[in-house]
C-alpha positions in Angstrom: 0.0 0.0 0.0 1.1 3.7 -0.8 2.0 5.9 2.4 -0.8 8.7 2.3 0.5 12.2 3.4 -3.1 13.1 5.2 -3.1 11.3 8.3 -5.8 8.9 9.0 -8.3 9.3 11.9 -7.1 6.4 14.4 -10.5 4.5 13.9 -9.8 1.6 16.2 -10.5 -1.8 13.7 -7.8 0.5 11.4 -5.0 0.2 14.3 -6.0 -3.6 13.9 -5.4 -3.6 10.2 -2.1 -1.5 10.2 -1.1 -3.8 13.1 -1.4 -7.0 10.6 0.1 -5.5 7.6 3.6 -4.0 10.2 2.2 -0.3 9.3 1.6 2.8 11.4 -1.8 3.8 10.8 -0.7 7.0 9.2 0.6 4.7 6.1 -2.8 3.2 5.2 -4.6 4.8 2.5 -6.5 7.5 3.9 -9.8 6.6 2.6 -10.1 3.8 4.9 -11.0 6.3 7.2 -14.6 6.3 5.9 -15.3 2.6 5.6 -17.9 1.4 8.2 -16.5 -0.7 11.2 -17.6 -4.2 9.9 -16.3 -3.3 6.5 -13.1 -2.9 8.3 -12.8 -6.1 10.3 -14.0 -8.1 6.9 -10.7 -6.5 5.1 -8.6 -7.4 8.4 -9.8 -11.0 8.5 -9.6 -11.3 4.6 -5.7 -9.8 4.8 -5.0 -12.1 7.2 -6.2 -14.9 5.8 -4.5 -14.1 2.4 -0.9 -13.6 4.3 -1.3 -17.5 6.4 -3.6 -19.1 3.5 0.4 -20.9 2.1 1.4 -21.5 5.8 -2.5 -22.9 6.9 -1.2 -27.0 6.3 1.7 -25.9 8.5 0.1 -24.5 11.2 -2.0 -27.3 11.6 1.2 -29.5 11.4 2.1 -27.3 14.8 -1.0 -27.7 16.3 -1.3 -31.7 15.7 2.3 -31.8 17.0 1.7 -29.9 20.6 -1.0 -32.1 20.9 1.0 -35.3 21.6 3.6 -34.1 23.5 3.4 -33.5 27.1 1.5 -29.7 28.1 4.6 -28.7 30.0 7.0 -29.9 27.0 4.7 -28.3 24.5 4.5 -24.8 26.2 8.4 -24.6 26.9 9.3 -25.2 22.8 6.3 -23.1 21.8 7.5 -19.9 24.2 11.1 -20.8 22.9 11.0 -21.7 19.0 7.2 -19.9 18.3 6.8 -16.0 17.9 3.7 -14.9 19.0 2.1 -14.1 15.7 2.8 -17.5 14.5 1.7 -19.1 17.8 -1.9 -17.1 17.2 -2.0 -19.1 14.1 -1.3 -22.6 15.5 -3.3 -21.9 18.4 -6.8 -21.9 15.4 -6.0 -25.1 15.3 -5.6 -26.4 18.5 -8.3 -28.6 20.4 -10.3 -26.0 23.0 -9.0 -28.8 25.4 -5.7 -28.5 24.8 -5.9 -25.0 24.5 -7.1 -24.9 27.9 -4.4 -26.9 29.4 -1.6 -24.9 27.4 -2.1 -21.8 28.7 -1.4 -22.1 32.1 2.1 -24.0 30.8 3.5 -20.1 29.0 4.4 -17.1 30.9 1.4 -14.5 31.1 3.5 -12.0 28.9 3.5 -14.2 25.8 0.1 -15.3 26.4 -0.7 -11.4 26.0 1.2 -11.4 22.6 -0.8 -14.1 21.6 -3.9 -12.6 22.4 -2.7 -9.4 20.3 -2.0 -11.0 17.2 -5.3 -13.7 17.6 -8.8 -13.4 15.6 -11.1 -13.8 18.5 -13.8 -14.7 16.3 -11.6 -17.0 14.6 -10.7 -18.9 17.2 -13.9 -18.1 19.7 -13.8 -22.3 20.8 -10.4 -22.3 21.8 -10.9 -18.5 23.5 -13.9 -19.7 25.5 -12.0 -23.2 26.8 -9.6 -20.7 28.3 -10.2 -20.5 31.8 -12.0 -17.1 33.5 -9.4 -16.0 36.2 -6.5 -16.6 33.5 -8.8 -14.1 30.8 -8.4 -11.9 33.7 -4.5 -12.1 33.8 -4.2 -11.7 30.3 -6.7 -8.7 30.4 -4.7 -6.6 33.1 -1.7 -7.1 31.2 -3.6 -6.1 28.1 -4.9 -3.0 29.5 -1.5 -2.1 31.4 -0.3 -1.6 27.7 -3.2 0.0 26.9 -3.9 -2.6 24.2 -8.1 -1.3 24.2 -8.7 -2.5 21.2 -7.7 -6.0 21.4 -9.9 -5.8 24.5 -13.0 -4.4 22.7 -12.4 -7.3 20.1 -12.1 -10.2 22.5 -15.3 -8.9 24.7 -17.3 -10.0 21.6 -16.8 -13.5 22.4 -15.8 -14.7 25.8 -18.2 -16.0 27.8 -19.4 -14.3 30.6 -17.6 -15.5 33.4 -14.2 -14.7 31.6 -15.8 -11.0 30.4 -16.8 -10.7 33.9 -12.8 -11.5 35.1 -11.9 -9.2 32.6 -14.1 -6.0 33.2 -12.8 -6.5 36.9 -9.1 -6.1 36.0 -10.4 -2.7 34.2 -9.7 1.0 35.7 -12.3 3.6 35.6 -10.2 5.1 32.9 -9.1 1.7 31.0 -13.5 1.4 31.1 -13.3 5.0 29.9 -11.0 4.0 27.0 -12.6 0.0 26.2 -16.6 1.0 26.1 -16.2 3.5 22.9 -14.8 0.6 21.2 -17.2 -2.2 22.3 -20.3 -4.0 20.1 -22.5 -4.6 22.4 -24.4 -7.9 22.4 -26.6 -10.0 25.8 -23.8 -11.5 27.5 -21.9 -7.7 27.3 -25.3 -6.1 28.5 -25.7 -8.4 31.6 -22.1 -8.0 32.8 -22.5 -4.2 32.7 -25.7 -4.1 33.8 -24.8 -6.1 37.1 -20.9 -4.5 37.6 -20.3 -4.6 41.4 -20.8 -1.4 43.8 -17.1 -1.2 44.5 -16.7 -0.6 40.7 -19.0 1.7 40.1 -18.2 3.5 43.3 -14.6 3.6 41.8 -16.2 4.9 38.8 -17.7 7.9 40.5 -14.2 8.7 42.9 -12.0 8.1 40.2 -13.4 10.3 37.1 -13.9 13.8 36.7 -16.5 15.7 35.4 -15.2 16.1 31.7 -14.6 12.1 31.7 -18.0 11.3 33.3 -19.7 13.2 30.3 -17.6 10.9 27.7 -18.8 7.9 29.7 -22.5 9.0 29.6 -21.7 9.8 25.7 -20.6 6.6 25.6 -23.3 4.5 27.3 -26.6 4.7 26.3 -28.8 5.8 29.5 -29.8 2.0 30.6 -26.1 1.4 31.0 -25.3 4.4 33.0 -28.1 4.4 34.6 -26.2 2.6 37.7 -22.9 5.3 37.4 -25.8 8.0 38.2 -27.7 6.4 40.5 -24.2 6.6 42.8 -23.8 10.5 41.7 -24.8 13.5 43.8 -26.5 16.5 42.9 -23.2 18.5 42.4 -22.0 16.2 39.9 -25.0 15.8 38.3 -25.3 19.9 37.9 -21.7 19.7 36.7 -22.3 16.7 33.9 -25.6 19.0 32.7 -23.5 22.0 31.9 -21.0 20.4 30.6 -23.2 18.2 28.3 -25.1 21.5 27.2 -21.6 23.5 26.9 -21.0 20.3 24.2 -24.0 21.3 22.6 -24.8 17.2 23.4 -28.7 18.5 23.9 -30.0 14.8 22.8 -27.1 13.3 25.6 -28.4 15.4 27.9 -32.0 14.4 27.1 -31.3 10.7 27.5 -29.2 11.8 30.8 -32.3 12.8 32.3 -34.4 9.8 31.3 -32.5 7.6 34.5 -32.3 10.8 36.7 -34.1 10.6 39.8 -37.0 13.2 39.9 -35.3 15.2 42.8 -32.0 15.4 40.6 -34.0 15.8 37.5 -35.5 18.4 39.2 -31.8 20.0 40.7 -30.5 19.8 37.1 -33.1 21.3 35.3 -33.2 24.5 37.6 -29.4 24.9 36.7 -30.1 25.1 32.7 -30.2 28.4 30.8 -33.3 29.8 29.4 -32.4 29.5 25.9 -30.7 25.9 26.1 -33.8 25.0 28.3 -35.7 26.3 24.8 -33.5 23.8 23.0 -33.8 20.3 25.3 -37.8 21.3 25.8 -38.8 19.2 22.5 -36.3 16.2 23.6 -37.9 15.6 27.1 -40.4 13.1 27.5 -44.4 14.6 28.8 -43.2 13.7 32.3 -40.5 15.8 32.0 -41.9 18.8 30.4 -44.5 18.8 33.0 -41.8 18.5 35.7 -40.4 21.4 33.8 -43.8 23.6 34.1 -43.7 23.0 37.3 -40.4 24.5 38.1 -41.3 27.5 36.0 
């Protein structure tokens, strides 16, 4: 590919694309900054499998030959002889079973290499064998090197004891930086929906106003619905201006969907006249008439 003098938005399923081909993003052609997500991930799984289609018969080979030899054996010559992007490859091959039994046998740091250069979707049997507190290892090494998009790609298809392991190992700000870049599907929404009080709470203490308005950008209001219920009125006040200073009037709408009437209530007193003339035609009847009544 040609080297494009325009730099290209860092669209995150375009770092995974420049990350298969050994580019910087900058180098890819700039109009793959305007090629839908999915698009994007079809041309990354379609490169890749044009690079390993020759090599496919000998990965297999690999895979069929770390299956007779002893785990510990097998993990010492892969983590010795196999670099990790090649390793990513043999592991599409391998039996969930002995996929399970392998990873405990390599040190967590290759592991994580592994996971970089792997198709989750690809290889979503032998991802899913791996056990739930090891996904959790591998995640907080992950997100210690801010890898966020191989996170958002591998939340797609753990299960939900392993996305549960990893979401745990997350920061307020690694959460910050993973949801932008997550598809959401049920196992996703339940783990969210039910992430413990110490999180949350962490959530709160941990991010400022500014980053509390990306998250609630971020979320749709049933998913942050939990963040504000932990929230007091100050912060609240603080997320509505700064929502409204955005011009986000349709954020700040769905914001006050999950509000509490008495913060509902504290927020809308704190909204200009003019921007109040804006959100009116957003707001629910309730709201409006919650509205009148402040008036």
């Amino acid at each position: 590919m040609t080297a494009q003098a325009a730099s290209v938005p860092t669209h995150p399923q375009l770092v995974r694309v420049a990350r298969l081909l050994g580019v910087e993003v900058e180098q890819l052609p700039v109009e793959l900054a305007t090629v839908p997500a999915d698009d994007l991930r079809t041309l990354h799984d379609q490169i890749g499998e044009a690079i390993h289609r020759g090599a496919r018969a000998r990965f297999a080979a690999v895979a069929g030959l770390a299956a007779k030899l002893p785990a510990p054996a097998a993990g010492r010559l892969a983590q010795t002889f196999l670099p990790p992007v090649l390793a990513a490859r043999v592991c599409e091959h391998l039996e969930p079973a002995r996929a399970r039994d392998l990873v405990g046998r390599v040190s967590l740091p290759y592991l994580a290499d592994i996971a970089v250069a792997l198709d989750p979707v690809g290889s979503r049997e032998v991802v899913r064998a791996i056990p739930a507190p090891r996904v959790g290892e591998v995640a907080r090494l992950l997100l210690e090197r801010h890898e966020y998009v191989v996170m958002a790609e591998f939340a797609r298809v753990v299960d939900e004891d392993a996305l549960v392991a990893a979401l745990e190992a997350a920061s307020p700000h690694d959460l910050l930086c993973v949801v932008p870049l997550l598809e959401w599907n049920d196992t996703l929404e339940r783990v969210v929906a039910h992430l413990p009080a110490e999180q949350l709470d962490r959530i709160v203490a941990e991010l400022d106003h500014e980053e509390l308005a990306d998250l609630a950008l971020a979320l749709d209001p049933v998913r942050f619905g939990p963040v504000i219920a932990r929230v007091d009125e100050v912060t609240v006040t603080a997320l509505t201006r700064i929502l409204l200073d955005r011009r986000e009037h349709a954020a700040m709408a769905r914001l006050a969907a999950v509000l509490p009437v008495e913060l509902l209530s504290a927020t809308l007193r704190v909204v200009p006249p003019d921007e109040l003339d804006r959100l009116r035609p957003l707001l629910t009847d309730a709201q409006r008439e919650l509205l009148a009544g402040l008036s």
